[in-house]
N, C-alpha and C positions, 0 to 999 in steps of 0.2 A: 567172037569173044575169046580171050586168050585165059583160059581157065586155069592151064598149068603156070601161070604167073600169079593167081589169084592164092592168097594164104589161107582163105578159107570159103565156102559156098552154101546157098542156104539148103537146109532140109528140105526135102521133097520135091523137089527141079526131077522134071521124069527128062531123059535122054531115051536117041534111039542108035545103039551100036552098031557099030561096021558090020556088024557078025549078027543083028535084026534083033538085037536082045533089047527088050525096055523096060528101063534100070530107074531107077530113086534113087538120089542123093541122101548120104545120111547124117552130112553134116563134118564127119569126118575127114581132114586131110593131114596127108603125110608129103614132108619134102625128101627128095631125091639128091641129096649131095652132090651125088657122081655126075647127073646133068642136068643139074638147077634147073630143075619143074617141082610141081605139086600136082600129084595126084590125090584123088579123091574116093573114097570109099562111095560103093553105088552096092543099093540089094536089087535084085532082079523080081521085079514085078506082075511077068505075064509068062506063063509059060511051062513046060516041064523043070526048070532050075528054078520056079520061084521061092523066095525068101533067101538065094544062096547072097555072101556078098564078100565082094573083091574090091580091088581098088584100080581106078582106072583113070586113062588121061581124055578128061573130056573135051580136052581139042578137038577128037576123034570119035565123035559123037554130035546124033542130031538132036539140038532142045527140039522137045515137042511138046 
C-alpha cells in the first residue's frame, strides 16, 4: 500500500519498523513539499520509548 501517497490514515493501524519498533498511527499527517510524500505521525507502543511519537513513512513499515 502506498501510505506516503495517502493524505490521511486511520487511528490506531499498529506497524512494525525497519528498526523492530511497534508504532500506532495517531491520525496525524504532514506533507513533505520537497518530495511529495505524506508522512504520518506514529506513537510507539511496546517497548523502552513507549508513548514517544514521531512522524514516519509507512511504506517502510510492516502493518501488523
Amino acid at each position: 500500500m502506498a501510505y506516503a501517497e495517502m493524505t490521511s490514515v486511520e487511528t490506531g493501524l499498529r506497524f512494525k519498523t525497519l528498526a523492530g519498533l511497534v508504532v500506532e498511527t495517531t491520525g496525524v499527517t504532514l506533507h513533505i513539499a520537497s518530495t511529495e510524500v505524506h508522512v504520518h505521525e506514529v506513537v510507539i507502543v511496546e517497548g523502552d520509548f513507549q508513548g514517544n511519537k514521531y512522524l514516519h513513512n509507512l511504506d517502510y513499515a510492516e502493518k501488523v
